[in-house]
N, C-alpha and C positions, 0 to 999 in steps of 0.2 A: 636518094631522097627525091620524092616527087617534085613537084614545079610548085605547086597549093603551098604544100608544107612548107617551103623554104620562105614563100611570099608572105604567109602567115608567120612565123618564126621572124623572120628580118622586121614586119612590121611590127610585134610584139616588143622588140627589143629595142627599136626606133623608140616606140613611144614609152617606154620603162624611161629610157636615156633620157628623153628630153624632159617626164615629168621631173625626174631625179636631179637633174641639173636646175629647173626652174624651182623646186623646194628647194636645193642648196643654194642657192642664190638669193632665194629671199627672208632665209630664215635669220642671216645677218638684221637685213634690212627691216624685216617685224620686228627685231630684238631691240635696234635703235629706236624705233618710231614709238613702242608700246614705253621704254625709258623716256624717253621726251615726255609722252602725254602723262605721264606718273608724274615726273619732275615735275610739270605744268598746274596736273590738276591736287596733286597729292605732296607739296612740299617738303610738308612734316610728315611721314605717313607712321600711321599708329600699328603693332602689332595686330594684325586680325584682318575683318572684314570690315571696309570704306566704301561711302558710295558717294557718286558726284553727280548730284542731278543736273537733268536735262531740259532743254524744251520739248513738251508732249510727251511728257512722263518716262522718256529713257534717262538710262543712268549708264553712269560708269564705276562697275564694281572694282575694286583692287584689295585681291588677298595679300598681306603684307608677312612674312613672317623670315624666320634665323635657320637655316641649315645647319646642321652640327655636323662634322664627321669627327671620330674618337680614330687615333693612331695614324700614322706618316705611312701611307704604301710604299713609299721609297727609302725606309730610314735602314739603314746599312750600321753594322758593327763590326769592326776591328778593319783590319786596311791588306792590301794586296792579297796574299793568296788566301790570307786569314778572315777575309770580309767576306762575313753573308748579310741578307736578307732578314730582315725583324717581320715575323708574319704581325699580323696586326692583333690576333688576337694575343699574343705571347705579350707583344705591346702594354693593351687593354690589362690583363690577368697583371702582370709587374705593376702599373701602376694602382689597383685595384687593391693590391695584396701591401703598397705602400699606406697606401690611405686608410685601408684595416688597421694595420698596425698601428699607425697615430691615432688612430679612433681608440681604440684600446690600451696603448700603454698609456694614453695620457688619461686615461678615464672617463674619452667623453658619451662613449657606448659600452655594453655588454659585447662579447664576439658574436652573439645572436643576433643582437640590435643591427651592429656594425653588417653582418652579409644580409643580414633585410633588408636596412638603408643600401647598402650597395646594388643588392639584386633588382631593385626600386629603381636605383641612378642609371643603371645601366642594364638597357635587355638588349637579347641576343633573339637573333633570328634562326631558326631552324633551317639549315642550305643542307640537302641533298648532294652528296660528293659523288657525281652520277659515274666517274671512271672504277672506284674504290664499289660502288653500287653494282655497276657492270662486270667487276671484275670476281664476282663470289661464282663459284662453281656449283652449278644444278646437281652434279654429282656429288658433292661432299656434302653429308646428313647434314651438317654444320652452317655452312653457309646456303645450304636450301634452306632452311629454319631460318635464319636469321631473314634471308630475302623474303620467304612466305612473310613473317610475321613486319618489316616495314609495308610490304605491298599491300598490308590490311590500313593503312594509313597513309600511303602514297595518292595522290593523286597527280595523272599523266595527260597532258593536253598537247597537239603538234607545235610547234613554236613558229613565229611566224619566221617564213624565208628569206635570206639572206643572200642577196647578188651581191657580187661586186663586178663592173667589166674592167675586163685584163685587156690590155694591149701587149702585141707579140714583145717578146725581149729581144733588145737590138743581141746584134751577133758581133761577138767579138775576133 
């Protein structure tokens, strides 16, 4: 490797390092300050969109709102070698298929009403299983067909880049 190269590279990485440390470090530090001035200016804060005027016409907007997530990532059943993993959707679908049921035997829906109301309460995102994706063979009529006809509704964008710096591993 040339002399350029290496001076470029080394300072490339310099400054990646340092912006990366000075974001981590202050994103604590925005997270308290922007909690304070909430706390401050927004005591009670309402569902939605608040504004807190200023002098000379600035404000301070504050979108207020409830994060939901549906099913435990870590919920585990049965114990030692018998314990798996509850995907979450398997989670979702059980209790989904319990609250049918009550909706239904006690007569407070039709089974129509009930997977409306349901499909209503809960939607599902369309995720690409890109290993299962990748793993269909251009050779088999089958899975060339099935890949043709998603890639008529796929859409592919580079994702952004991912560093991490590694330090050597001590030697034992």
């Amino acid at each position: 490797m040339d002399a350029e190269f290496i001076a470029r590279r080394d300072a490339a990485i310099s400054k990646w390092l340092g912006a990366k440390e000075t974001l981590d470090s202050a994103k604590p530090i925005e997270l308290d300050a922007r909690n304070e001035v909430t706390t401050i200016l927004f005591p009670e804060p309402k569902k939605g969109t608040q504004r807190y005027a200023l002098n000379g016409g600035y404000s301070i907007k504050l979108v207020h709102g409830t994060n939901y997530t549906l099913g435990d990532k870590d919920k585990i059943e049965g114990e030692g070698e018998e314990a798996r993993k509850i995907p979450i959707a398997d989670q979702v679908f059980s209790k989904l298929s319990q609250i049918r049921e009550f909706l239904v035997s006690n007569g407070h829906k039709t089974a129509d009403e009930a997977d409306a109301f349901l499909n209503q309460m809960v939607q599902w995102k369309p995720e690409l299983h890109e290993k299962t994706y990748l793993a269909l063979d251009p050779t088999n009529n089958v899975d060339a067909t099935v890949k043709s006809m998603l890639d008529e509704i796929l859409t592919t964008k580079p994702a952004t880049p991912q560093l991490t710096f590694e330090m050597p591993k001590e030697k034992k």
